[in-house]
N, C-alpha and C positions, 0 to 999 in steps of 0.2 A: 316284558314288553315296554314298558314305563324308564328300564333302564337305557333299553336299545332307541329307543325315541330320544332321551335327552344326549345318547353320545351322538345320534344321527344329525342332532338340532347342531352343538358343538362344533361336530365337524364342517359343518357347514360356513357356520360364523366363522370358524378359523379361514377358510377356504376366501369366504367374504373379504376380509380383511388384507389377506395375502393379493390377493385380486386388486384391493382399492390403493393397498400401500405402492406396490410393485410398480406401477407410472412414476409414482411420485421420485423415487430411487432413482428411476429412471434420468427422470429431468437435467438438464444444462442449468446450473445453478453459478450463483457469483457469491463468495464469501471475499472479506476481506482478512489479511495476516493482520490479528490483532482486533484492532477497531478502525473505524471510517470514520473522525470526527471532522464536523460541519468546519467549512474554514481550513483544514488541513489537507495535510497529502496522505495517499494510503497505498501495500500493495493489494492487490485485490486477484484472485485466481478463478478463473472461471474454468468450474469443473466439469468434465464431457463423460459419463459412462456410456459404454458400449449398450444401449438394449438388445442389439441383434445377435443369432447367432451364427447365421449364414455370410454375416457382411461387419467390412470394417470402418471407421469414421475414417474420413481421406479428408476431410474440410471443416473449416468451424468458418463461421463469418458471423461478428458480435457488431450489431448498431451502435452506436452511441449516443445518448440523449440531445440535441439539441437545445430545447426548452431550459437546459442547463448544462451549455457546453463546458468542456472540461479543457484547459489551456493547457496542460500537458499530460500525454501520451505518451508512453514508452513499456510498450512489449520486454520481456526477458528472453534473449534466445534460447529455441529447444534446440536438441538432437532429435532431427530427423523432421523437422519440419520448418519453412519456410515463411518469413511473416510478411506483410503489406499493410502501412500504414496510409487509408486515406484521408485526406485533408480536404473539408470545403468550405468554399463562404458560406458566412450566414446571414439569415432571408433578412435579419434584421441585427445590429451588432449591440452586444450585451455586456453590460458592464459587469466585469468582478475584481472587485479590494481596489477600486480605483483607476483601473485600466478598461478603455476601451479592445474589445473581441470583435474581431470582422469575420477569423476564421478560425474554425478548431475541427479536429479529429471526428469524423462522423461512421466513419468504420473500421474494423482491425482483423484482417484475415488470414487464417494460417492454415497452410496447405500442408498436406504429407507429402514426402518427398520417398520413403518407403512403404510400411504394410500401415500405418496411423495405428489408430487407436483399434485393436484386435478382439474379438468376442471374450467377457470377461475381462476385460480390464476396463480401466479409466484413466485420462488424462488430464494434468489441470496446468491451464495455462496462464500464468501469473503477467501482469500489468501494471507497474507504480499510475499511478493518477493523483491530479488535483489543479487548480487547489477544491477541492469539495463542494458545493454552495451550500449557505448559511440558511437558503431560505428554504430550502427542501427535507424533507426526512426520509427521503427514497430517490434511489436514481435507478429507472427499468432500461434494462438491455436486451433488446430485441435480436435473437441467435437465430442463426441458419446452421442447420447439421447436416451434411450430407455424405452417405457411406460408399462405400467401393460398387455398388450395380444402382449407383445414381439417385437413390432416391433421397429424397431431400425433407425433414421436418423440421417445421419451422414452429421454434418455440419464442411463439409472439402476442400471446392473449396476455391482456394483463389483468393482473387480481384485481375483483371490485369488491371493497367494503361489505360486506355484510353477507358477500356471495360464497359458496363452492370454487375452491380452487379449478381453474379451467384445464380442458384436457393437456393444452400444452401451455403451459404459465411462460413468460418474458421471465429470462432471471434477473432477479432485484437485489437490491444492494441497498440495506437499509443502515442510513446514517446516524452515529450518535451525535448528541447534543455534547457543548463544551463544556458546560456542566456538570454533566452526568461522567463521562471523562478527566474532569479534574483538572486539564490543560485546555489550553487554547494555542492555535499559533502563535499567537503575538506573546503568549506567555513564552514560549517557548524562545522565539524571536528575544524577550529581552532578560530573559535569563542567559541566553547565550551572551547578548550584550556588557550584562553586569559579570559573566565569569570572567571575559574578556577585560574590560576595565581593573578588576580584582586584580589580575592577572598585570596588569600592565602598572597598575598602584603598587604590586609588591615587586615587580622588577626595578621601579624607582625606587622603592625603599632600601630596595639589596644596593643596588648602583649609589645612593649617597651614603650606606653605612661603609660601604668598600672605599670610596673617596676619603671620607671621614680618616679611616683608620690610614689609610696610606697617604694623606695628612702628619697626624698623630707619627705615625713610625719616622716619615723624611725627620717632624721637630727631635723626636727621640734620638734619630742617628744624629742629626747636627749638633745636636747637647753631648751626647756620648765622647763625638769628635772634639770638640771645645774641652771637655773636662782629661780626656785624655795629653791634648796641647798642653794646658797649665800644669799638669800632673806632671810633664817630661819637664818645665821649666824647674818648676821646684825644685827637683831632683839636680837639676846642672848647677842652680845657684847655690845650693847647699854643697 
């Protein structure tokens, strides 16, 4: 009896778990290829799984943060679905790395143009962005999902500190520091600089050693010639 109660308890908890995990699998999530470092540019892929089994995803529609608009926006074309990039002013214009922002990207939507994303499977749809803001350590992306007999969930709650992940979470994009990364743009910015310099130091170098030498050779032949001249005189006056 003692043994059929603890496998009773088990199966339970297992059951629990599968239940609690199973949304989460679920969810419209945003990873980046690689890292997201602050200041930089990144691709970033927001992943769509199917939860249904009766119906397919035909739509994605991804917010974009305003409170830290992003100045460039560029989708990856799919096969089989259609993208729209909208653009609008903003309520108020923000600086980043120097430059005044009036307007940037505040949503990205991609249609199916055949069956979309099908029961069991998943889609992910990749986006370069940046340049990143420095002052943030998260950028949330508020998603609209909507499948083949219209229904539409909207994963737009966002995580609060200390809270239970909400039934349907904003996917988030959390940023590394440049630190923690080991680069920075502007590292990167002037390593490129300095390869290029290097790069343009040893192409002078090459260009006055080749000058040099074909220098060097004209005096060599004009000496050759000379000593040849006196050498055929010799020869006649003897």
């Amino acid at each position: 009896m003692k043994a059929s109660r603890i496998a009773a308890a088990a199966a339970v908890a297992g059951s629990a778990v599968v239940v609690l995990s199973s949304p989460a699998f679920a969810h419209v999530s945003v990873q980046p290829e690689g890292t997201a470092v602050k200041g930089g540019y990144a691709v970033v892929d927001f992943k769509v799984p199917n939860e249904r089994d009766d119906a397919s995803t035909t739509k994605l529609e991804v917010t974009f943060p305003t409170d830290h608009p992003l100045a460039s926006v560029m989708p990856e074309p799919i096969s089989g679905w259609t993208v729209k990039v909208t653009k609008s002013k903003l309520a108020k214009p923000a600086e980043m790395h120097g430059e005044t922002i009036t307007e940037a990207v505040t949503k990205v939507t991609w249609t199916a143009t055949g069956k979309g994303v099908e029961p069991g499977y998943f889609q992910k749809f990749p986006v370069s962005v940046g340049m990143l803001p420095m002052d943030a350590d998260q950028l949330v992306f508020k998603a609209l999902q909507t499948y083949s007999d219209k229904q539409v969930v909207r994963w737009i709650e966002v995580q609060k500190d200390g809270e239970e992940e909400p039934e349907n979470p904003a996917p988030t994009l959390e940023l590394t520091s440049a630190s923690a990364s080991g680069a920075t743009a502007e590292d990167a910015a002037a390593k490129t600089e300095n390869t290029a310099a290097d790069t343009t130091s040893a192409a002078d170098s090459s260009d006055t050693t080749a000058r040099v030498l074909g220098v060097v050779g004209i005096v060599v032949g004009a000496a050759g010639v000379a000593y040849g001249v006196l050498a055929g005189r010799r020869r006649t006056t003897v």
